[in-house]
N, C-alpha and C positions, 0 to 999 in steps of 0.2 A: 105343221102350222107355222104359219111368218108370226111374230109381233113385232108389228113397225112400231118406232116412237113416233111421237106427233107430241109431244111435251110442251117445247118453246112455237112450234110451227100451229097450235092451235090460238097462243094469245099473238101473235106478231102482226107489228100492225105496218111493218113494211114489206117489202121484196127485194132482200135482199139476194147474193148468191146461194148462201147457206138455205135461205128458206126456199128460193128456186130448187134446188136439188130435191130437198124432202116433199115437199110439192108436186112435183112432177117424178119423183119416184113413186109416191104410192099414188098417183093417177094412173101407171102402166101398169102398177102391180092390181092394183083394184083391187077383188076379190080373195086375191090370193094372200093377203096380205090384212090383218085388224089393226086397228088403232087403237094404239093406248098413251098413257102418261102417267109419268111418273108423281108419285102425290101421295102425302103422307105417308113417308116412308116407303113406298110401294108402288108395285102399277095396276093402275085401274083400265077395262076399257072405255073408250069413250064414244061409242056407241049406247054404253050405260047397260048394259046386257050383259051377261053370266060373269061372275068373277072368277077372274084369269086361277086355273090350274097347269101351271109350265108343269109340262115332262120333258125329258132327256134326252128329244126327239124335236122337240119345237125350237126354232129359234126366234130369237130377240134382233131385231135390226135397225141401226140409229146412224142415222147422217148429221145428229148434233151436238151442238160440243156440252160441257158439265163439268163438274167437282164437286166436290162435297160437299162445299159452302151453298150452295145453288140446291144441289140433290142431297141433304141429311137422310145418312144412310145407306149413301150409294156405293161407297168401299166395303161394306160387310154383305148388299149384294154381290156383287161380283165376286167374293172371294167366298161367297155359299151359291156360287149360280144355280139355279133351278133347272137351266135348261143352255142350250148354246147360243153364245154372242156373237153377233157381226156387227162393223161399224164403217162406215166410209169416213177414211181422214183426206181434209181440206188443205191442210198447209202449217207452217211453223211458224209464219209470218212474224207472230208475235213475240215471240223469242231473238228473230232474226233483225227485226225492226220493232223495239221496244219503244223508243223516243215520240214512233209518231203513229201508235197504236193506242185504240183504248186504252186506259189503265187496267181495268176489270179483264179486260181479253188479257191485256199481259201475267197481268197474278193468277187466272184460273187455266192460263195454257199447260205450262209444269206440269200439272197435277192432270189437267186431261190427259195429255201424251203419256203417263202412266198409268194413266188405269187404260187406255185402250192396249199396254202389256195384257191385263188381263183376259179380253177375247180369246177368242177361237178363231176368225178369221176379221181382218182390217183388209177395205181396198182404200188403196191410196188412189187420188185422180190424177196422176201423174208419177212420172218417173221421178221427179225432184222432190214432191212427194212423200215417196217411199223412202229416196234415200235419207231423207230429210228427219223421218219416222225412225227409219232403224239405225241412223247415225246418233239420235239422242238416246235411243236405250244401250246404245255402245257407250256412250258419252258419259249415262247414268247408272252405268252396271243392273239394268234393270234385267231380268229376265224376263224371257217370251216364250211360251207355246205356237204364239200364230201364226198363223198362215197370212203372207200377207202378199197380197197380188192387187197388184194394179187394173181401174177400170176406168175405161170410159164414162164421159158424161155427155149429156146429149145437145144436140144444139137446137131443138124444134122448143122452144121456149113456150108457145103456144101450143095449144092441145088440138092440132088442124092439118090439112095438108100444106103442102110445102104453098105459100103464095108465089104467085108468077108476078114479079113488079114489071118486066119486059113490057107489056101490052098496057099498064095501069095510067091513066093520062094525069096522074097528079105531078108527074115528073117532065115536063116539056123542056122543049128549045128554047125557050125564053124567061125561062125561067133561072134568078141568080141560085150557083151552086148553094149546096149549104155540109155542113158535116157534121155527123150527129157523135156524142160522147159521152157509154151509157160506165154509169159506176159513183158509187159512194164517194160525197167532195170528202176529200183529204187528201195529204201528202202523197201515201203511197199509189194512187191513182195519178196525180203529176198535174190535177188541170190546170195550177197558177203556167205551169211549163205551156202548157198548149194556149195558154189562153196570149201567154207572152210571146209564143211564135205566131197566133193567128195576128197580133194587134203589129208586128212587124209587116206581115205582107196586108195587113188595111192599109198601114202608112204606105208600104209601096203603090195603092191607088186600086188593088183586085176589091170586087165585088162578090162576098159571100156571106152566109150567115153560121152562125154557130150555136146549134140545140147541147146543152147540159143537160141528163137526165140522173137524179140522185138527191137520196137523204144526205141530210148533212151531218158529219161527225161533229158532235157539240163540242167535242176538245179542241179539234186539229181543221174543221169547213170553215170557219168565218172567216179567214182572209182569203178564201176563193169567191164567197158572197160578195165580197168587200171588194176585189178585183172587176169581180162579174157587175156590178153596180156604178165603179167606176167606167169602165169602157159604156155601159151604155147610157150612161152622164155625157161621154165624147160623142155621142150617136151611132156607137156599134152596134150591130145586126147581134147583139149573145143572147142568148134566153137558157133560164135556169127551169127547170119542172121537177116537181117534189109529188111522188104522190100519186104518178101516171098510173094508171091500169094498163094492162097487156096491150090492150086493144090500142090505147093512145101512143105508148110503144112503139107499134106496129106503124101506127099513122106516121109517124115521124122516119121513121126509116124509108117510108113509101116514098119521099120527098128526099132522102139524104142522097149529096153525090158521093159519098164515102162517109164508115162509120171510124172514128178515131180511140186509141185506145194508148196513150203513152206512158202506161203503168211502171213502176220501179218493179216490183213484185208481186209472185202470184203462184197459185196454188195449181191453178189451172188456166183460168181467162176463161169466162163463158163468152162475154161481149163479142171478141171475134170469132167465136164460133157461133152464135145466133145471126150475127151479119152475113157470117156464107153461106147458112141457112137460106136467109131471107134475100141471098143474090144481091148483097151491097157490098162492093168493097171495104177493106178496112185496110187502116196504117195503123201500128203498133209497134209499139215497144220490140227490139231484136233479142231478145230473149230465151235462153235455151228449153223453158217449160212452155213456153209459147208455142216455140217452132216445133213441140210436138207434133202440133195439130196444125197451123199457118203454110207450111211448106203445101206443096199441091197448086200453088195458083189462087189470085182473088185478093190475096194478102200482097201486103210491101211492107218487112220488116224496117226499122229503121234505131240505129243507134240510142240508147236510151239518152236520153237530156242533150243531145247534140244539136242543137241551134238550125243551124246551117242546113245540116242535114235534112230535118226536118221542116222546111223552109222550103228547100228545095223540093222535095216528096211532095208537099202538099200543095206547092206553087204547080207543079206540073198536072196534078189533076184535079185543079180547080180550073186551071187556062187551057189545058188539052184536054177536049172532049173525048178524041179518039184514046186516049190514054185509059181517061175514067170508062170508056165503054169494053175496051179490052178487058181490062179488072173488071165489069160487070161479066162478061159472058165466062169471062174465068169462076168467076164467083158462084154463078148460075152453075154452074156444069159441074163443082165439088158436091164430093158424097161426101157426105158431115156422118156421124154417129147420132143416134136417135134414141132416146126416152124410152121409147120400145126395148132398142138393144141391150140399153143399159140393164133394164129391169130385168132382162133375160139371160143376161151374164151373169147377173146376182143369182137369180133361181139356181142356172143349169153349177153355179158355184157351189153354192149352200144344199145340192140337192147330190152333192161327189166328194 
């Protein structure tokens, strides 16, 4: 028997990365997999049906993060486990970039990154990662049993077959480009950076628009708000959206000539892999956890916070159609990893 957590991912009232993952993992796993949460000291299911008897044989599986302040009583689980743990770790971010992180993400990071020592297996979603994971328990003389092996995440963000934008007529010849920029406002996402490089080449006189899609950090968003309110006080084409659903999402990409993505750091980057999913090109951040997955065609890495650079990158496939239609058919034609796979790497994991 799986036990997924579903804990935080039952009250969240946005979509984030973290709650895409747990989401769309136990959509592939379905049936193979219950739902529970963690709750008064314990886990209940949350289908509300038999209370949980872990054996030594079942495992526990959690793509969310926790500590003890959050979970009372979650260290004296772990260190009496009932049955075996697996966990997918996301990134160190918070450790690495403390300044321009939640405060709450930075104090409960610590203490997550050692209790997941306790597991039986951790997949990290990337190779930086991993190293990122087993360099703090070198760092912390923490010991590990785990197994800890890297996995893919998926990029069908939607629970559907791959769409064909090719033939879709929301996207015409006459139509002004636009560039879509999906991710949580704050710093470590970069949009005051993009939004400073988009309002350069408007001065130069190009015609495009700019979709923001993202919650806003209540510490570190409002001078992105503040930006983004400014330029369209000047009459710029930016639009911010809080709140989209899948589907609205999806609409806006139908319409993007590129999706943009000029993040500082990342654990993985879903954004440019849902984009080559969905047959959009993307610009992004050049990045070494990135170019895991970007390499292949579709993508244009481009120097993190370089002006010029990025200036240039976006000046040419906003003005050269044949440019943007290359990186389209390149985009189209990548084999992304898939939701399915993912789920099925976990099982054929957990099941050796």
């Amino acid at each position: 028997m799986i036990y997924f957590d579903v804990t935080k991912m039952g009250a969240a009232k946005h979509r984030s990365g973290l709650m895409r993952v747990s989401g769309r993992l136990r959509d592939e796993l379905g049936e193979a997999a219950v739902g529970v949460s963690w709750k008064n000291r314990g886990w209940q299911r949350v289908d509300g049906k038999d209370s949980i008897r872990f054996s030594d044989t079942d495992w526990l599986l959690t793509a969310e993060l926790f500590c003890e302040e959050e979970r009372p009583g979650f260290w004296s689980f772990l260190k009496n486990k009932p049955c075996r743990l697996a966990a997918i770790f996301h990134d160190a971010i918070p450790l690495k970039h403390p300044h321009t992180t939640w405060p709450k993400s930075v104090a409960r990071h610590p203490e997550y990154m050692k209790m997941l020592s306790c597991f039986d297996r951790v997949f990290p979603i990337s190779t930086a990662s991993k190293e990122d994971l087993t360099g703090f328990w070198a760092w912390q003389a923490v010991p590990s049993d785990a197994v800890v092996r890297e996995i893919s995440l998926g990029a069908d963000f939607l629970k559907r077959p791959r769409p064909a934008f090719a033939d879709n007529s929301a996207r015409t010849k006459n139509q002004a480009p636009s560039l879509l920029c999906v991710g949580i406002l704050e710093p470590r996402k970069n949009q005051l950076f993009l939004l400073d490089v988009c309002a350069a080449l408007w001065a130069e006189g190009l015609a495009f628009s700019v979709n923001i899609v993202g919650r806003v950090n209540p510490h570190f968003g409002p001078p992105v708000c503040a930006k983004i309110a400014a330029l369209k006080k000047q009459g710029r084409p930016v639009f911010h959206h809080q709140g989209l659903s899948d589907d609205g999402v999806l609409a806006l990409y139908r319409t993007a000539t590129a999706s943009v993505f000029p993040t500082v750091a990342e654990g993985c980057g879903l954004p440019p892999l849902e984009s080559l999913w969905l047959g959009v090109p993307c610009v992004c951040s050049d990045l070494p956890v990135l170019r895991e997955n970007i390499d292949g065609g579709g993508c244009v890495p481009v120097s993190v916070g370089n002006v010029e650079a990025w200036k240039t990158t976006l000046r040419s496939i906003l003005t050269k159609p044949d440019r943007a239609a290359q990186l389209r058919v390149e985009a189209e034609r990548r084999v992304v990893p898939l939701w399915r796979q993912t789920a099925e790497a976990l099982r054929s994991a957990l099941e050796n």
